[in-house]
Each structure stands twice: as C-alpha cells, then as structure tokens.
C-alpha positions in Angstrom: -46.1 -6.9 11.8 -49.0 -7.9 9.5 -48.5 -11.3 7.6 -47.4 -10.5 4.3 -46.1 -7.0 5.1 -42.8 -5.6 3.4 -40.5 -5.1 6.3 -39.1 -1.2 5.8 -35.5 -1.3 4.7 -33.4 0.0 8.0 -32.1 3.8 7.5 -29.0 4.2 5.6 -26.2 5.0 8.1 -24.7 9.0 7.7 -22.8 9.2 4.1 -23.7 6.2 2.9 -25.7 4.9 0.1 -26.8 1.8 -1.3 -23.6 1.5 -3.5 -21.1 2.6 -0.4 -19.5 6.2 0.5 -20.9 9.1 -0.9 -18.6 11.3 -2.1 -18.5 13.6 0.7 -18.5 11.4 3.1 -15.3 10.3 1.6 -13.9 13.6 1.4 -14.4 14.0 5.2 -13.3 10.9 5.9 -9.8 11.8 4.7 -9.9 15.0 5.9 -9.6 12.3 9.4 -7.7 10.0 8.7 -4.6 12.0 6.4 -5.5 15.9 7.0 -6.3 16.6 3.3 -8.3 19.7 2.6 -11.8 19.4 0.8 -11.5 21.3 -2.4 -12.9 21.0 -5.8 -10.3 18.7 -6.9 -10.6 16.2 -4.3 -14.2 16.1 -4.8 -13.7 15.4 -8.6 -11.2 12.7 -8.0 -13.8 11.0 -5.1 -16.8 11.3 -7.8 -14.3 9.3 -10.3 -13.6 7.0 -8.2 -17.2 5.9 -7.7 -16.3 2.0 -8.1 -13.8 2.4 -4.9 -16.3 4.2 -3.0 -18.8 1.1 -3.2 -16.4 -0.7 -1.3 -16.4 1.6 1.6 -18.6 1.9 4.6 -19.2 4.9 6.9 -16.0 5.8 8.8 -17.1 4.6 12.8 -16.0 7.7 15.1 -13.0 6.0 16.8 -11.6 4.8 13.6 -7.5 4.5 14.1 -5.3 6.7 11.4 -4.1 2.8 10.8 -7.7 2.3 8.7 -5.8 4.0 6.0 -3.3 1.0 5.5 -6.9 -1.3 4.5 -6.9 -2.4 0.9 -9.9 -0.2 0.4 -8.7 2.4 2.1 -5.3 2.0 0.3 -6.9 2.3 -3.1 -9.2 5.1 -2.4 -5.5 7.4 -1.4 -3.7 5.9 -4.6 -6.7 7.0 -6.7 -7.2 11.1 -5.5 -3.8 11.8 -3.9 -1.9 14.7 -5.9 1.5 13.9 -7.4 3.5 16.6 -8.8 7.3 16.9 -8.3 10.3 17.7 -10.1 13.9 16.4 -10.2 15.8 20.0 -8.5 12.0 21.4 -8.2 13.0 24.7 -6.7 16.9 24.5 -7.3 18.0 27.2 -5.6 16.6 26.1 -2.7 18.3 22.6 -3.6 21.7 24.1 -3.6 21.5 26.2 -0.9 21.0 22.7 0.8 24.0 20.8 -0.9 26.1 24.3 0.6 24.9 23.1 3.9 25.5 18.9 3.5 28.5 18.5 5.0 28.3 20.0 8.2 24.5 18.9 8.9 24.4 17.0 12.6 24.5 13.2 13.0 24.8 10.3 10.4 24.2 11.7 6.9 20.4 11.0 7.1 17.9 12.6 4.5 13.9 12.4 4.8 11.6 13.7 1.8 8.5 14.0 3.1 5.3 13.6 0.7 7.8 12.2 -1.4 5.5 11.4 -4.5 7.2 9.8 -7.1 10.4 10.3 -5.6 12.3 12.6 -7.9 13.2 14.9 -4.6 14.4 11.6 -2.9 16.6 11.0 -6.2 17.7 14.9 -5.8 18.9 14.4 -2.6 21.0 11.1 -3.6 22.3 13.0 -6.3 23.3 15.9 -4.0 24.9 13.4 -1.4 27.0 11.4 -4.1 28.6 15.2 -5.6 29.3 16.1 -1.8 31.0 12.3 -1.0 28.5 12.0 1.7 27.3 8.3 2.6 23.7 9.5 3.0 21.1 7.4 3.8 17.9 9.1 2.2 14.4 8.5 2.9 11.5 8.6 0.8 8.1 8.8 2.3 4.3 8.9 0.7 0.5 7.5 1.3 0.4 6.3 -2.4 1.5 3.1 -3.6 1.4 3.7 -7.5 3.7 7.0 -6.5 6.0 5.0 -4.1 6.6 2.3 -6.9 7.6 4.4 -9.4 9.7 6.6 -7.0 11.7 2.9 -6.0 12.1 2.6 -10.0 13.6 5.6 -10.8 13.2 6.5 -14.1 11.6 9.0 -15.6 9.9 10.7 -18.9 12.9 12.4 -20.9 9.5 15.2 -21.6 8.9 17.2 -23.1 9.1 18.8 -20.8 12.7 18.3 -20.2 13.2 16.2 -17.0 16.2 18.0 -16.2 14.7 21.3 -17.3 15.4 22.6 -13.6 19.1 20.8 -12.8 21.7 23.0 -12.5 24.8 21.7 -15.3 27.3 20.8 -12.1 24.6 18.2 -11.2 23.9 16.8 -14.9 26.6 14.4 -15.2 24.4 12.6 -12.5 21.8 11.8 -15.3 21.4 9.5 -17.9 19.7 9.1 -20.8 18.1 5.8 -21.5 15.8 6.3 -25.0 13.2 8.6 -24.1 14.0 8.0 -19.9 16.2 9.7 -17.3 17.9 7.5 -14.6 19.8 8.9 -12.1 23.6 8.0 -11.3 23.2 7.9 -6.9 23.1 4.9 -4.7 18.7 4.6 -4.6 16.8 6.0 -1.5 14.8 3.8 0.5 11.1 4.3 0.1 8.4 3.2 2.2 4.5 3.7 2.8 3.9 5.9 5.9 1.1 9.0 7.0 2.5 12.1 7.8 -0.1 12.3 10.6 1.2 9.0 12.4 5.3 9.0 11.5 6.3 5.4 11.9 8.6 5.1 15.2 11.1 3.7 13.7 11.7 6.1 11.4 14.7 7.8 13.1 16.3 11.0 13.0 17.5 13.2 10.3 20.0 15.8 9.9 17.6 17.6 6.6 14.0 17.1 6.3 12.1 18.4 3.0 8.4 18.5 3.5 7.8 20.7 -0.1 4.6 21.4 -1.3 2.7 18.9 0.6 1.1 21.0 3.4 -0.6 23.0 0.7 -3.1 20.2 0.4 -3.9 19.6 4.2 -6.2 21.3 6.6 -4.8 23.9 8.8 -4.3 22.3 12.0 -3.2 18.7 10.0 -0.9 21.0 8.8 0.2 22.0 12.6 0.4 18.5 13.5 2.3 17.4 10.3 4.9 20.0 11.0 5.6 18.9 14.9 5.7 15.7 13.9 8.7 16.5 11.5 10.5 18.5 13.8 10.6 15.8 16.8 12.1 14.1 13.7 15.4 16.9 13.1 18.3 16.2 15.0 19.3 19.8 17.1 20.7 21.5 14.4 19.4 20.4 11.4 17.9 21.9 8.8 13.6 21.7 7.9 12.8 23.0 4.2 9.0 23.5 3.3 7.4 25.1 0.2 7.0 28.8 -0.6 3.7 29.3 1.1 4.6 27.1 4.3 6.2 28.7 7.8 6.5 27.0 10.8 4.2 28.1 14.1 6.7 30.6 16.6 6.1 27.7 19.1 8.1 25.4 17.2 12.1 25.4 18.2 13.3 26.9 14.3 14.8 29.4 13.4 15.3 31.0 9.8 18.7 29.7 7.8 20.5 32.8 6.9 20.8 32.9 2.8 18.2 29.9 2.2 15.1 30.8 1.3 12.1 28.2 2.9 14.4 26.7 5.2 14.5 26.7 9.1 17.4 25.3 11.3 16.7 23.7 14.6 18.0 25.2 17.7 
C-alpha cells in the first residue's frame, strides 16, 4: 500500500451494519433460533428495537438454539415476542378439561406452553384446586418481562373485565385487590425455556396446553414444536392447541370425543 493511503474499511459481514443487526437479519435470525414467522409485526417490533439490534452481530451458521439464553439475545425476545392471554381464554375448552382432571394418567402434572404472562398457568391452578387435585402446573415462555409477571400473579381488574371469560363456579377463585385480580390456587412454577429445545428435565405431563402460540411460528417450527410436546404427554393424556392448530396424522393423537381443540394420546 502507498504511504499515506486510507486502508479500505473490510466488507460488512451479511445483515450487518455499522450500528449491528439489520432488521431483517434479525428477523431471520429468530426465525433460527425460536421458529417465529416473519410478518409485518415482527418487522415493526425489530425496527423499534434498533438500540438492541446494535448489540448484535451476524448470527454464525452453527449457532446453538442455546444463543437465545445471551443477555442480547434475551432482550431482543423480551422486546418483539407477542403476549396475549386470558384468564379461562377459550372456557369451554377450559372446562371440557377440568371434566377430564381427575382421571388424566400419572401424577397430576400440568404444562402451559407459551405460557405468556401466565394467566392460563393460573387457569389451570384454579381448575386443579376446584377438582382437589394436587397438581403440579408448569408454566413455560422465552420472555422474561412475561415470565415475571406470570410468577406475580396479579392482574388489571380492566376494563376489560379480567374475569370477563370465567365461568361463575370458578369465580370464588378470584379476588379483588383495588383495581387487581389475584387468584386463590397454590402458584405454578414458571421457568424460561424454547419450545424448540424443551429442557430435559422438564418431565412428563398428564395435560399439555400449547394455545395460540404455534400461530406465530413457521410451519415446520411448528412440526417440531408439536413432537416435542407430545414426547412430553404421558400415554393417555390429553394435548389442547388453538382453534387454527391440528396435529400431523403421524403423530400418535387422536381427537377427544366432546372437546373441541383437544387430542388424547394413544
């Protein structure tokens, strides 16, 4: 090189920038690491979270699912993750569970999968304490600021109404603390796991809710998600997924006779 000649600046590295990840290089990366789905919504989250993306670089090829559990990583999934739930979301469905509590297989063990802010986990506590069962219930989700809030468990009185969707034989099972809801159940156990890469010593479970979740995940993270969950059911028990979610015919489920969006394990 000539004395006194500006050395050229090396090529910046595929989805990357000179303030970090692009946007949709981001977007792709998580469609890696957790399944998600690009849509417009994720790609207005990423672009908000600009200050988060400066502290990422490109995702190498080999990276493990296990980059998620980074602190930049970590932030970046509590910032564009979706978290909508309901106490009794869906309450028929809900009921036509609590029917089915006391003869489920095993220990009374309970997963909610994609578990949010936890008021399905809290449903299920609620559901076990009116049937007598000593349930253990499990609480699951990639976002920290959800998974906090789901281990406090207490919620906006509304409007909307919080118990807008719990049927009155379940209301006792609620109180009102000034403008919060707490519910009157011995408290799940919530922890931080990928539905991609199920912790091994997560166990087995007689019910396993995995509600509105696959909605947001590429097809075959979807596929994978599902088997996952499955290998997870104890023979007989019971899987319940969203209205737009079935299971593959290769998977060993049948439907539940009178329970809509639910599948029993043969």
């Amino acid at each position: 090189m000539p004395p006194g000649a500006a050395e050229a600046p090396p090529q910046a590295a595929a989805g990357a920038s000179a303030r970090g990840l692009l946007p949709e290089a981001a977007e792709q990366a998580l469609s890696r690491l957790a399944g998600l789905a690009p849509s417009p919504v994720l790609r207005r989250r990423l672009e908000g979270a600009a200050p988060l993306l400066a502290a990422l670089a490109p995702l190498p090829s080999d990276a493990p699912l296990s980059l998620l559990d980074s602190p930049s990583w970590a932030a970046l999934l509590d910032a564009v993750t979706v978290q909508e739930t309901r106490l009794f979301r869906a309450a028929s469905q809900i009921t036509a569970l609590a029917d089915r509590l006391p003869s489920l297989p095993g220990p009374p063990r309970l997963l909610s999968a994609g578990c949010a802010t936890g008021e399905e986990a809290w449903t299920l506590a609620v559901l076990a304490t009116e049937a007598g069962l000593p349930a253990e219930v499990i609480g699951i989700d990639l976002c920290r600021p959800a998974l906090a809030a789901a281990a406090a468990g207490r919620y906006g009185a509304g409007p909307p109404d919080a118990l807008r969707e719990v049927p009155p034989d379940y209301r006792p099972y609620f109180r009102r603390c000034g403008d919060l809801i707490e519910p009157l159940a011995p408290a799940p156990r919530f922890r931080r796991a990928n539905l991609l890469d199920l912790p091994e010593d997560l166990g087995l479970f007689g019910a396993i809710l995995c509600r509105n979740v696959l909605i947001y995940l590429l097809p075959g993270a979807r596929a994978e998600v599902m088997r996952g969950l499955v290998e997870r059911l104890l023979p007989g028990g019971l899987l319940l997924l969203g209205p737009t979610d079935a299971p593959g015919p290769e998977l060993p489920l049948r439907p539940e006779p009178g329970a809509s969006g639910t599948w029993r394990r043969r």
